[in-house]
PQR file with spaces between the fields and no chain letter, atoms N, CA, C, O and H, PARSE charges and radii, in Angstrom:
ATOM       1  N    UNK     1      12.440  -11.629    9.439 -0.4000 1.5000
ATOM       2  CA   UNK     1      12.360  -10.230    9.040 -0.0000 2.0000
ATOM       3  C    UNK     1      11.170   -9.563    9.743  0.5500 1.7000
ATOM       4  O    UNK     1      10.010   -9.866    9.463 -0.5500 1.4000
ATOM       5  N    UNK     2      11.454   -8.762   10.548 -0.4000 1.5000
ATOM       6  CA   UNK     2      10.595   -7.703   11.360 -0.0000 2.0000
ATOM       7  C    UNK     2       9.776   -6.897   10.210  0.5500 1.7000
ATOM       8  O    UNK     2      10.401   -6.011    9.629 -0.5500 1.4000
ATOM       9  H    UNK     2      12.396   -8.517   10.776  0.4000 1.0000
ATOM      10  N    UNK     3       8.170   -7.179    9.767 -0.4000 1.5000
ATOM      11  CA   UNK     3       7.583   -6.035    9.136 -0.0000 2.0000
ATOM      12  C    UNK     3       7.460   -4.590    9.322  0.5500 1.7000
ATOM      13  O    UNK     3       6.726   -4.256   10.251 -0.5500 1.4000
ATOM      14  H    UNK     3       7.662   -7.899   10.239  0.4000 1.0000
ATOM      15  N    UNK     4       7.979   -3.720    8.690 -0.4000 1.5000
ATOM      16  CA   UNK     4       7.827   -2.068    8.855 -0.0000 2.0000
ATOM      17  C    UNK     4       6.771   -1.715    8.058  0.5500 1.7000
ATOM      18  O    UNK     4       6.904   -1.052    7.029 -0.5500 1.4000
ATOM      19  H    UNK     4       8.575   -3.991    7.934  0.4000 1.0000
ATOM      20  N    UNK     5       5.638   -2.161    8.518 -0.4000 1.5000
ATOM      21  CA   UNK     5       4.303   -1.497    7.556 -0.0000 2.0000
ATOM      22  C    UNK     5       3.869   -0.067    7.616  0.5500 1.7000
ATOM      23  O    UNK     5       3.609    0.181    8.794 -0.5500 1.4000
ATOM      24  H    UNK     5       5.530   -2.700    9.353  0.4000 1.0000
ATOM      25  N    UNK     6       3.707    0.823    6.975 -0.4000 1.5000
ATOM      26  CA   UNK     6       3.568    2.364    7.022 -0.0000 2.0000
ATOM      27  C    UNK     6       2.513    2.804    5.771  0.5500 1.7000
ATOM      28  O    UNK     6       2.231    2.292    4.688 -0.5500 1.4000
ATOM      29  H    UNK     6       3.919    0.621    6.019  0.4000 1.0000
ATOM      30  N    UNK     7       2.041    4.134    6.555 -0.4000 1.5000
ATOM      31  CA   UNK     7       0.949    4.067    5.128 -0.0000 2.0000
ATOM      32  C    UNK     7       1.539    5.729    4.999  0.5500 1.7000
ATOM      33  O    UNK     7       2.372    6.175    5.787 -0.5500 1.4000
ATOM      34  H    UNK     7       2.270    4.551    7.435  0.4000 1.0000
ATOM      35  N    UNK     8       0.903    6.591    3.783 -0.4000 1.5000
ATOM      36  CA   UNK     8       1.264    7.354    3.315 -0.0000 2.0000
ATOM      37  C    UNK     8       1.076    8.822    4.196  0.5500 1.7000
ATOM      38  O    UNK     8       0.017    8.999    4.800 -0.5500 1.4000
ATOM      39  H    UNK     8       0.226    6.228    3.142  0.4000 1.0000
ATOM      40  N    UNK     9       1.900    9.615    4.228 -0.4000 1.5000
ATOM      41  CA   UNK     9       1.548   10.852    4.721 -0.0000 2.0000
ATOM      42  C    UNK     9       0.116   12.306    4.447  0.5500 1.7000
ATOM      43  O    UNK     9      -0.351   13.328    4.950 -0.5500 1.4000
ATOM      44  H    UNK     9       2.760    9.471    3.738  0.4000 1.0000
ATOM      45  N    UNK    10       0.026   11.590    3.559 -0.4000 1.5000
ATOM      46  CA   UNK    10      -1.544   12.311    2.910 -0.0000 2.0000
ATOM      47  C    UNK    10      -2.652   11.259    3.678  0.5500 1.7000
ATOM      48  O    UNK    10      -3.683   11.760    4.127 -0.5500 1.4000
ATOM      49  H    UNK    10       0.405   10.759    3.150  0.4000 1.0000
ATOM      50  N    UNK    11      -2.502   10.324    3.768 -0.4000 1.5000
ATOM      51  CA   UNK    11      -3.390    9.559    4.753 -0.0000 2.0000
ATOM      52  C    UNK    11      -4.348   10.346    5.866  0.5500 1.7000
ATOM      53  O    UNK    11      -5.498    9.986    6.116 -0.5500 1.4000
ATOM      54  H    UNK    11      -1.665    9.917    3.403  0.4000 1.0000
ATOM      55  N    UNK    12      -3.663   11.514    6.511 -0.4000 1.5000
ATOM      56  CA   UNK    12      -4.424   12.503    7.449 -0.0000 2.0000
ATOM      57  C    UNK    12      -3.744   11.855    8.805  0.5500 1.7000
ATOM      58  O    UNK    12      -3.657   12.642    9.747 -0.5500 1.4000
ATOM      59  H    UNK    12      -2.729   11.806    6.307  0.4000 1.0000
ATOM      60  N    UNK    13      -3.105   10.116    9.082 -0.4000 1.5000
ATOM      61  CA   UNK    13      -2.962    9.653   10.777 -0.0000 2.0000
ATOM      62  C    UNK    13      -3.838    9.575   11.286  0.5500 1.7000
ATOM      63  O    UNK    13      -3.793    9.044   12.396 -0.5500 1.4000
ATOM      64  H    UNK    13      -3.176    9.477    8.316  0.4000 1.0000
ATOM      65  N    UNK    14      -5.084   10.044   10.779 -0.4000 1.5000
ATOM      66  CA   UNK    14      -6.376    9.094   11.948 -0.0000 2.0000
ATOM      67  C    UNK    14      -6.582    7.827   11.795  0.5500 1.7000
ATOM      68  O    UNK    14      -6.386    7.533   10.615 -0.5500 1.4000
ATOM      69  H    UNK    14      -5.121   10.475    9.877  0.4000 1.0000
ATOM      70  N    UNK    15      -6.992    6.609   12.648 -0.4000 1.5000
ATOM      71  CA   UNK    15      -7.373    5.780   12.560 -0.0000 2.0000
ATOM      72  C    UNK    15      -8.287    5.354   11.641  0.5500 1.7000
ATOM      73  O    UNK    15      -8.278    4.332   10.954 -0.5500 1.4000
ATOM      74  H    UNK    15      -7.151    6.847   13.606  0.4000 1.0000
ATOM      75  N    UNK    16      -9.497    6.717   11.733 -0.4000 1.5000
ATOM      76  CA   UNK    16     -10.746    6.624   10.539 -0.0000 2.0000
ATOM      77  C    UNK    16     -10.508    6.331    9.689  0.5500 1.7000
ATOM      78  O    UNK    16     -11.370    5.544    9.297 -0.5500 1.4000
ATOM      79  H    UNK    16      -9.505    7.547   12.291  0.4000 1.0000
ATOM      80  N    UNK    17      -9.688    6.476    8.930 -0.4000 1.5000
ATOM      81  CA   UNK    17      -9.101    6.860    7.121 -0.0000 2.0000
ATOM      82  C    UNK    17      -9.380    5.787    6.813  0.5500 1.7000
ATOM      83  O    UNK    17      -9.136    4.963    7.694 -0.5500 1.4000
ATOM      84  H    UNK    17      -8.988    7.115    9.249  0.4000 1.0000
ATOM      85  N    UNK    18      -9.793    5.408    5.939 -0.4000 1.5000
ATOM      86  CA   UNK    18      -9.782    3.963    4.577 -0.0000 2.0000
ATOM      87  C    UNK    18      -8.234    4.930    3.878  0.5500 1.7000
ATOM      88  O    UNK    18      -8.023    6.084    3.503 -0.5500 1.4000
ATOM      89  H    UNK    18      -9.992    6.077    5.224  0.4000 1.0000
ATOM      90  N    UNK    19      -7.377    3.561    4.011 -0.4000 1.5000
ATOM      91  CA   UNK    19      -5.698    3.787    3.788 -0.0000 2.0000
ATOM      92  C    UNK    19      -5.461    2.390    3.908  0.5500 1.7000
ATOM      93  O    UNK    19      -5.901    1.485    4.616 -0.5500 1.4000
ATOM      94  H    UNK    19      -7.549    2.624    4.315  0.4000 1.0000
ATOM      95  N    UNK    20      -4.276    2.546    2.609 -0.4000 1.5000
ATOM      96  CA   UNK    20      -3.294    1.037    2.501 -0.0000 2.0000
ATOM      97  C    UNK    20      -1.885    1.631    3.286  0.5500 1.7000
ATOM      98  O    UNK    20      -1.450    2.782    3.260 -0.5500 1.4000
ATOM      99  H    UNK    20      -3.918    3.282    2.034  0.4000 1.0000
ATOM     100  N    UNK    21      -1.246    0.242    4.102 -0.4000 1.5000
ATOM     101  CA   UNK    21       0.007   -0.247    4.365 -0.0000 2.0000
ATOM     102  C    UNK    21       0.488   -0.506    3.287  0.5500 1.7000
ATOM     103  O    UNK    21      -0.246   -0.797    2.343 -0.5500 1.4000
ATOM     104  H    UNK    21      -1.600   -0.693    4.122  0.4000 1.0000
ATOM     105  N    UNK    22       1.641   -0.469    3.185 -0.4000 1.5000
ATOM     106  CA   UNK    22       3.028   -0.698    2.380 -0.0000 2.0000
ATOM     107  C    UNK    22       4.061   -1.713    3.177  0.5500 1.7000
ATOM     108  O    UNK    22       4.162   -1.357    4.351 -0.5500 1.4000
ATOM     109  H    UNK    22       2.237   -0.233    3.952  0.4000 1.0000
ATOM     110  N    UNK    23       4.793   -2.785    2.891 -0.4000 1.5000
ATOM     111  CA   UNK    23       5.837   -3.300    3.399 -0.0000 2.0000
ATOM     112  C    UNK    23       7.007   -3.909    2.788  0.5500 1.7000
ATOM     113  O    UNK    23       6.815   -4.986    2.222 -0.5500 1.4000
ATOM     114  H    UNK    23       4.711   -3.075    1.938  0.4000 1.0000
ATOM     115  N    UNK    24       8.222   -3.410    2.793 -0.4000 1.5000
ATOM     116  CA   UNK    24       8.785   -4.316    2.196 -0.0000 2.0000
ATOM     117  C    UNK    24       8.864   -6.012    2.619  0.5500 1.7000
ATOM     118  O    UNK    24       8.998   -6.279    3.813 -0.5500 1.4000
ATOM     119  H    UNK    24       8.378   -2.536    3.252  0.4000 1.0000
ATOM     120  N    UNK    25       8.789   -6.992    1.740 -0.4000 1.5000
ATOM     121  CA   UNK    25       8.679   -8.242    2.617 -0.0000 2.0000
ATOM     122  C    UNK    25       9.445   -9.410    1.470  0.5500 1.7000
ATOM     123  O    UNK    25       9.032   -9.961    0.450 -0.5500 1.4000
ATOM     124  H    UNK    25       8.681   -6.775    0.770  0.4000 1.0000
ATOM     125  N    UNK    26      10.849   -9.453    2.279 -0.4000 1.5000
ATOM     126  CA   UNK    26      11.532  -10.683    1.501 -0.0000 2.0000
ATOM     127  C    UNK    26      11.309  -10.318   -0.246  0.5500 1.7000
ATOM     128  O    UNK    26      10.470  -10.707   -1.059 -0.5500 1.4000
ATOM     129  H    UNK    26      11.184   -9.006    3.108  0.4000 1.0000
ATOM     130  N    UNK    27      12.319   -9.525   -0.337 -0.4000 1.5000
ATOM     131  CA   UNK    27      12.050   -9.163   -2.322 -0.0000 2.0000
ATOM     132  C    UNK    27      10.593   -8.699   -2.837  0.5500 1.7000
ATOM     133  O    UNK    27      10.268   -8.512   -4.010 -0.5500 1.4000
ATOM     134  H    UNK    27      13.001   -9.210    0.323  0.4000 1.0000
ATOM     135  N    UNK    28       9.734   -8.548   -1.602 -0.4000 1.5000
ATOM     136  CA   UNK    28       8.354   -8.209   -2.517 -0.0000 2.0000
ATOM     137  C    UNK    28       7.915   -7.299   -1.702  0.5500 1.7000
ATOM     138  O    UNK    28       8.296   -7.071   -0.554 -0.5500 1.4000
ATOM     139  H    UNK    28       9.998   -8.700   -0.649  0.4000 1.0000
ATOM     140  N    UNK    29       6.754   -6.553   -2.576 -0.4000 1.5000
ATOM     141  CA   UNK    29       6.100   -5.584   -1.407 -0.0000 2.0000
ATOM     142  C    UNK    29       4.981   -5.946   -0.930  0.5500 1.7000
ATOM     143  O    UNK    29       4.188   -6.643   -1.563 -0.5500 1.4000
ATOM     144  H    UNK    29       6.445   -6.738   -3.508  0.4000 1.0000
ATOM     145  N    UNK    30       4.789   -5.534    0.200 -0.4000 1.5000
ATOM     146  CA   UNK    30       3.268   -5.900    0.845 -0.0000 2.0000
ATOM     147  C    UNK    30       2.400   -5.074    0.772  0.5500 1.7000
ATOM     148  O    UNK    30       2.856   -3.937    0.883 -0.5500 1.4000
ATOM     149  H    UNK    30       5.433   -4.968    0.714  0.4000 1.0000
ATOM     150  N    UNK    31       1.039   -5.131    0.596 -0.4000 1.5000
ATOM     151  CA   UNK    31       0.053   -3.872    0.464 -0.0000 2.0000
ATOM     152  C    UNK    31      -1.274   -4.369    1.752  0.5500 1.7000
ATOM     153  O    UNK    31      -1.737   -5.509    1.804 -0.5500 1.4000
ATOM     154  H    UNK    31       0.668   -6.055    0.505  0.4000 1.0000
ATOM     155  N    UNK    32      -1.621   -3.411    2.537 -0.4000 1.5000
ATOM     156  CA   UNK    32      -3.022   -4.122    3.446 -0.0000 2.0000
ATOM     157  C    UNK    32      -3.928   -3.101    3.658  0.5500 1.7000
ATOM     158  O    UNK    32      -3.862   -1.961    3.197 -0.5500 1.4000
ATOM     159  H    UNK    32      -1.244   -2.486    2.495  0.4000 1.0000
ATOM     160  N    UNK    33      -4.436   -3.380    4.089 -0.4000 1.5000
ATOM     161  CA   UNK    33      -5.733   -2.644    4.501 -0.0000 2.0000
ATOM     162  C    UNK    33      -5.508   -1.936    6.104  0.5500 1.7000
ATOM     163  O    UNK    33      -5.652   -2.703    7.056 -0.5500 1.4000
ATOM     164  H    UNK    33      -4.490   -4.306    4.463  0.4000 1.0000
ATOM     165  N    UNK    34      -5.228   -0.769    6.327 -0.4000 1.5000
ATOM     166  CA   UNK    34      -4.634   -0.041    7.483 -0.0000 2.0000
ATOM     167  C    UNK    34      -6.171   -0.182    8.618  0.5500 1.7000
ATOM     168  O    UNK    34      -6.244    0.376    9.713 -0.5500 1.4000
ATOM     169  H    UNK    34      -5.111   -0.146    5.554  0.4000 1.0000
ATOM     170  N    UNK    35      -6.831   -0.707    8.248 -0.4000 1.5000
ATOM     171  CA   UNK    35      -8.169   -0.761    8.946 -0.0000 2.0000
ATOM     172  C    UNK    35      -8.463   -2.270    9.618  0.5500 1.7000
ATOM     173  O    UNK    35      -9.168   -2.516   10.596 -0.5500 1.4000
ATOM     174  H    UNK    35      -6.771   -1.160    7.359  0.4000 1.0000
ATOM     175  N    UNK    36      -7.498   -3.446    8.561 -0.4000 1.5000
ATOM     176  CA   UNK    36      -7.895   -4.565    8.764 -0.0000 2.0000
ATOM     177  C    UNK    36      -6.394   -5.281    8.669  0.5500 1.7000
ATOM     178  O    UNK    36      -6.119   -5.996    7.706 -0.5500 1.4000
ATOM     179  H    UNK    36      -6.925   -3.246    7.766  0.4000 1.0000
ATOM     180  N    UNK    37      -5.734   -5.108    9.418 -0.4000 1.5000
ATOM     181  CA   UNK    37      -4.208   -4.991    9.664 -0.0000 2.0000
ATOM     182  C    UNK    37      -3.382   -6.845    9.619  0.5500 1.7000
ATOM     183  O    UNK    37      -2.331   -7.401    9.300 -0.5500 1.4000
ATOM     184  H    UNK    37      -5.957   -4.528   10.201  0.4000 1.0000
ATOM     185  N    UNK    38      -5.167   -7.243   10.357 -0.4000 1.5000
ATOM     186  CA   UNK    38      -4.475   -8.905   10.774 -0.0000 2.0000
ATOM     187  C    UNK    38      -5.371   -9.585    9.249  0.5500 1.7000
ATOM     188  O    UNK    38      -5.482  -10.774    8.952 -0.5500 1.4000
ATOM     189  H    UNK    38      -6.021   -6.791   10.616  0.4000 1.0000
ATOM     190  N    UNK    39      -5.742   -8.753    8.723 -0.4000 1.5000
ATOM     191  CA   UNK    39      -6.562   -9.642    6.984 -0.0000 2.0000
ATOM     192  C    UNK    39      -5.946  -10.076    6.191  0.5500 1.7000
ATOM     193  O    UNK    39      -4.884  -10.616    6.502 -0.5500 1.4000
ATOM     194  H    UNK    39      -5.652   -7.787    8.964  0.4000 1.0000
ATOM     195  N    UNK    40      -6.307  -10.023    5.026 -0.4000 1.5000
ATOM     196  CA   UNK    40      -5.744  -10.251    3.671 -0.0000 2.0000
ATOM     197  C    UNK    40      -4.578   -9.460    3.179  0.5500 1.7000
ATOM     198  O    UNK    40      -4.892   -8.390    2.657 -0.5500 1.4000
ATOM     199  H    UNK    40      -7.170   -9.584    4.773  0.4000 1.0000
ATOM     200  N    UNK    41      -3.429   -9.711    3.221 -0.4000 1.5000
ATOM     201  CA   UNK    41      -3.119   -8.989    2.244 -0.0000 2.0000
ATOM     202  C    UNK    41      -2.150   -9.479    1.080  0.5500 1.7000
ATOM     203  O    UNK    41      -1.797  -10.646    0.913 -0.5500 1.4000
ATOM     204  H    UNK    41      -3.174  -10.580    3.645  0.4000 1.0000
ATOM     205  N    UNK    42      -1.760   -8.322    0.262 -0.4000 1.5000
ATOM     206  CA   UNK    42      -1.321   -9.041   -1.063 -0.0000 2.0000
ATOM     207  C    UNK    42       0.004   -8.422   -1.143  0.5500 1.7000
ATOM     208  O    UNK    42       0.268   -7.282   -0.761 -0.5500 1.4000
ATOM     209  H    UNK    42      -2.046   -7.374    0.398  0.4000 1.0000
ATOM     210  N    UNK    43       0.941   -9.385   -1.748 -0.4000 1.5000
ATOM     211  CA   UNK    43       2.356   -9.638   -1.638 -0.0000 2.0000
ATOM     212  C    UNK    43       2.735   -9.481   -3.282  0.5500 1.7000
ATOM     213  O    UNK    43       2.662  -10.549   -3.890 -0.5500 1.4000
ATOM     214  H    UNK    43       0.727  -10.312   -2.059  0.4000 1.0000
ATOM     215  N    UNK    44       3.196   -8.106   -4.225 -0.4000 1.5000
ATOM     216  CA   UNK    44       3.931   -8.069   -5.465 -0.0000 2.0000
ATOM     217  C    UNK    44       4.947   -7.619   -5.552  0.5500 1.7000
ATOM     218  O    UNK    44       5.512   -6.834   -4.790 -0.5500 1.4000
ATOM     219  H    UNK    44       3.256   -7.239   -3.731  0.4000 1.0000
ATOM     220  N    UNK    45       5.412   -8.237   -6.839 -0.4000 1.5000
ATOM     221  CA   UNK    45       7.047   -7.821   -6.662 -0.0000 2.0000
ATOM     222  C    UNK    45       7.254   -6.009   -6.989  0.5500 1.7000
ATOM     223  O    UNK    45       6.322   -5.348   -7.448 -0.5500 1.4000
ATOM     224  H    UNK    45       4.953   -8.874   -7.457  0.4000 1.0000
ATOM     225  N    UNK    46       8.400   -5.498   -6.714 -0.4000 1.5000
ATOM     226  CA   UNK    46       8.853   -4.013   -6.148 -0.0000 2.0000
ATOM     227  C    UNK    46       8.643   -3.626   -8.043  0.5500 1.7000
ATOM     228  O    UNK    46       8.263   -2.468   -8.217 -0.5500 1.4000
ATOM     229  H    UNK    46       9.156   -6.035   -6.340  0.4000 1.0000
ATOM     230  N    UNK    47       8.846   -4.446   -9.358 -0.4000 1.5000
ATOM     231  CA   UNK    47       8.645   -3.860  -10.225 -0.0000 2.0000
ATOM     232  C    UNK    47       6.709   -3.700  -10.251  0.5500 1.7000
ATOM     233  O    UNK    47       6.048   -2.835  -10.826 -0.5500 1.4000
ATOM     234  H    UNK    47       9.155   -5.387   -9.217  0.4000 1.0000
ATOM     235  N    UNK    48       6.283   -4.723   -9.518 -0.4000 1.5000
ATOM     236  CA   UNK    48       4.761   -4.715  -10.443 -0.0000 2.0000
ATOM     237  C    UNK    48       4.333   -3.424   -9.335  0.5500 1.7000
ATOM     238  O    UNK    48       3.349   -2.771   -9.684 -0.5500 1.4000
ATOM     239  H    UNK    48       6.820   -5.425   -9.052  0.4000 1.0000
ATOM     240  N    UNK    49       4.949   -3.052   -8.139 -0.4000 1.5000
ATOM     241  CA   UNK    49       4.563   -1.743   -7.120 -0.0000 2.0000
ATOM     242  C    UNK    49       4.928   -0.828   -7.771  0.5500 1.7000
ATOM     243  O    UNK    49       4.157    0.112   -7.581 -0.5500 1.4000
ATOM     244  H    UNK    49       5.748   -3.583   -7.855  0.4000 1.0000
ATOM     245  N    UNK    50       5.955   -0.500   -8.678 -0.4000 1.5000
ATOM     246  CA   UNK    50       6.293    0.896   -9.272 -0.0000 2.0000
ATOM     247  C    UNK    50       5.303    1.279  -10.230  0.5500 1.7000
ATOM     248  O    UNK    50       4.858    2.424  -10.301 -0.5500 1.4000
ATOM     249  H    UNK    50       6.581   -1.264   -8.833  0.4000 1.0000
ATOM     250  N    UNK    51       4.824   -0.017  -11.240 -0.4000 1.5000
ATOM     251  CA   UNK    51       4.228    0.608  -12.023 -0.0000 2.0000
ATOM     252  C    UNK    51       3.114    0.887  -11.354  0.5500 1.7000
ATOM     253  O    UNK    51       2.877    2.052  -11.674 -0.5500 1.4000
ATOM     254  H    UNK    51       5.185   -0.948  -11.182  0.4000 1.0000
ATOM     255  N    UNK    52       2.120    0.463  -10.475 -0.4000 1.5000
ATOM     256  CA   UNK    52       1.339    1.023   -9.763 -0.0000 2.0000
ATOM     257  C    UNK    52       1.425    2.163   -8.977  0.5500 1.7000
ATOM     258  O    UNK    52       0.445    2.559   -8.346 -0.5500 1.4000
ATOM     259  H    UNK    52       2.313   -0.483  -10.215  0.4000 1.0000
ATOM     260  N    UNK    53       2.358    2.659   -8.952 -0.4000 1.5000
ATOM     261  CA   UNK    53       2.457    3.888   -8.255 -0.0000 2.0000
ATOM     262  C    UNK    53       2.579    4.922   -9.406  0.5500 1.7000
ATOM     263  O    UNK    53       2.236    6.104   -9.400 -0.5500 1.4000
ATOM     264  H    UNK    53       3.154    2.338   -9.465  0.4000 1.0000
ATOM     265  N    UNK    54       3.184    4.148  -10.450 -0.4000 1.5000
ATOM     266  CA   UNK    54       3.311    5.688  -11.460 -0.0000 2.0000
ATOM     267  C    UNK    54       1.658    5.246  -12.440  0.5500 1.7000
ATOM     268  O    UNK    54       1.440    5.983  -13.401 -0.5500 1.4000
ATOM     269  H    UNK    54       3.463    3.188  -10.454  0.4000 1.0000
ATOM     270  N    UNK    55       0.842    4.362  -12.227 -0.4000 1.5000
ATOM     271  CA   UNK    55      -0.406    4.837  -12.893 -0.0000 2.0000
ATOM     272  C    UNK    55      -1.190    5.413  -11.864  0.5500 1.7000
ATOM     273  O    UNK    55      -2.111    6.007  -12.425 -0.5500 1.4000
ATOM     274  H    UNK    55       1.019    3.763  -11.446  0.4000 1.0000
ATOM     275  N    UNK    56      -1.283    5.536  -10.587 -0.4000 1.5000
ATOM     276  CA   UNK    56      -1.644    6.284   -9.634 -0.0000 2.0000
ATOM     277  C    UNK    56      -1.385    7.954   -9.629  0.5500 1.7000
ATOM     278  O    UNK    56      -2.191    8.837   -9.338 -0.5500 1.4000
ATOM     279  H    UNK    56      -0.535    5.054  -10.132  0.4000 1.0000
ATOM     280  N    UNK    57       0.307    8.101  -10.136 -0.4000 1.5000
ATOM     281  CA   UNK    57       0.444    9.244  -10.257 -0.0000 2.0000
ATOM     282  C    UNK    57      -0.066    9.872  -11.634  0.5500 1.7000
ATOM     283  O    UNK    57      -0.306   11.079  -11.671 -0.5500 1.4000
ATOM     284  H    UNK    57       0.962    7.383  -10.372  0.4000 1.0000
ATOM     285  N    UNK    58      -0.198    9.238  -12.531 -0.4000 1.5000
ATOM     286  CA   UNK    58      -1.014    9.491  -13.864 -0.0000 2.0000
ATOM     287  C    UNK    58      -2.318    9.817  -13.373  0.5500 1.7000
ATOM     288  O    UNK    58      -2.566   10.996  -13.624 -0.5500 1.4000
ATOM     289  H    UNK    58      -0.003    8.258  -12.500  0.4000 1.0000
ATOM     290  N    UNK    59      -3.317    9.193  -12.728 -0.4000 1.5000
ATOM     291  CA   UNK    59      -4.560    9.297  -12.660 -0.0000 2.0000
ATOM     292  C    UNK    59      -5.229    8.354  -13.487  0.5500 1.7000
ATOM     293  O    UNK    59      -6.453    8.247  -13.568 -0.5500 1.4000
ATOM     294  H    UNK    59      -3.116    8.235  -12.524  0.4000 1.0000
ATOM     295  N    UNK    60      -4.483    7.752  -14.029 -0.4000 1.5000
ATOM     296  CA   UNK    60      -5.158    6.556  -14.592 -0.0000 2.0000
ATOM     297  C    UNK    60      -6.054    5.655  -14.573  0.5500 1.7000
ATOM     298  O    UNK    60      -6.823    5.171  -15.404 -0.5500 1.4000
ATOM     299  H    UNK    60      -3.489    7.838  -13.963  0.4000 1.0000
ATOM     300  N    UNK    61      -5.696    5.412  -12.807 -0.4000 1.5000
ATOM     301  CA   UNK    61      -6.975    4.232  -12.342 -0.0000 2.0000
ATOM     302  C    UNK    61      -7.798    5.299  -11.644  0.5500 1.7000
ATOM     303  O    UNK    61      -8.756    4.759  -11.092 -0.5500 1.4000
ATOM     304  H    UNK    61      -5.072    5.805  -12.132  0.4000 1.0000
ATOM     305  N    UNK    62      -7.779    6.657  -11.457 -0.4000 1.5000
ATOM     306  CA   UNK    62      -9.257    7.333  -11.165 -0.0000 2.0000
ATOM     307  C    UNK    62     -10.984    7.090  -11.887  0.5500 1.7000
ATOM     308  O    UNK    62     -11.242    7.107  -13.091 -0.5500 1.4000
ATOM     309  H    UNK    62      -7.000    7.095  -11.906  0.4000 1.0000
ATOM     310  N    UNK    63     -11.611    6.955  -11.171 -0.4000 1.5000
ATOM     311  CA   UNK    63     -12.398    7.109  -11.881 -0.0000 2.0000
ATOM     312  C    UNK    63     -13.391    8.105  -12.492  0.5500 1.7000
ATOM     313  O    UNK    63     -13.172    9.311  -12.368 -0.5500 1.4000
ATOM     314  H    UNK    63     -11.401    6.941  -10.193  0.4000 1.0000
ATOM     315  N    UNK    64     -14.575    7.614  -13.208 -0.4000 1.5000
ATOM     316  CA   UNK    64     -14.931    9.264  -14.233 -0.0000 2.0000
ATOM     317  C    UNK    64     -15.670    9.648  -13.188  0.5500 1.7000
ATOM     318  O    UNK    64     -16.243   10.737  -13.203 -0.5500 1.4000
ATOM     319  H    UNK    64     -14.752    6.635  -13.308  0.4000 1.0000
């Protein structure tokens, strides 16, 4: 499976940005560091990515 890693359109497309990749990968999603591309990254399943995206859209994990 060929990775399609992409990061978000609010990102701005500069290189500069501190921004996560997204991938789908074999039933799970991939998340990386758009800065550190060949690093760490972490592999959860597409339910444990939704709910992270809808406490993101809450503001939930902002901080005070």
């Amino acid at each position: 499976m060929i990775e399609q890693w992409r990061k978000s359109s609010y990102s701005g497309g500069t290189s500069d940005e501190a921004c996560v990749e997204v991938a789908g990968l074999a039933g799970t999603v991939g998340i990386r560091d758009s800065k550190d591309p060949d690093g760490d990254r972490l592999s959860v399943s597409g339910a444990a990515f939704g709910v992270l995206v809808e406490q993101i859209k809450r503001g939930a994990l902002d901080r005070p």
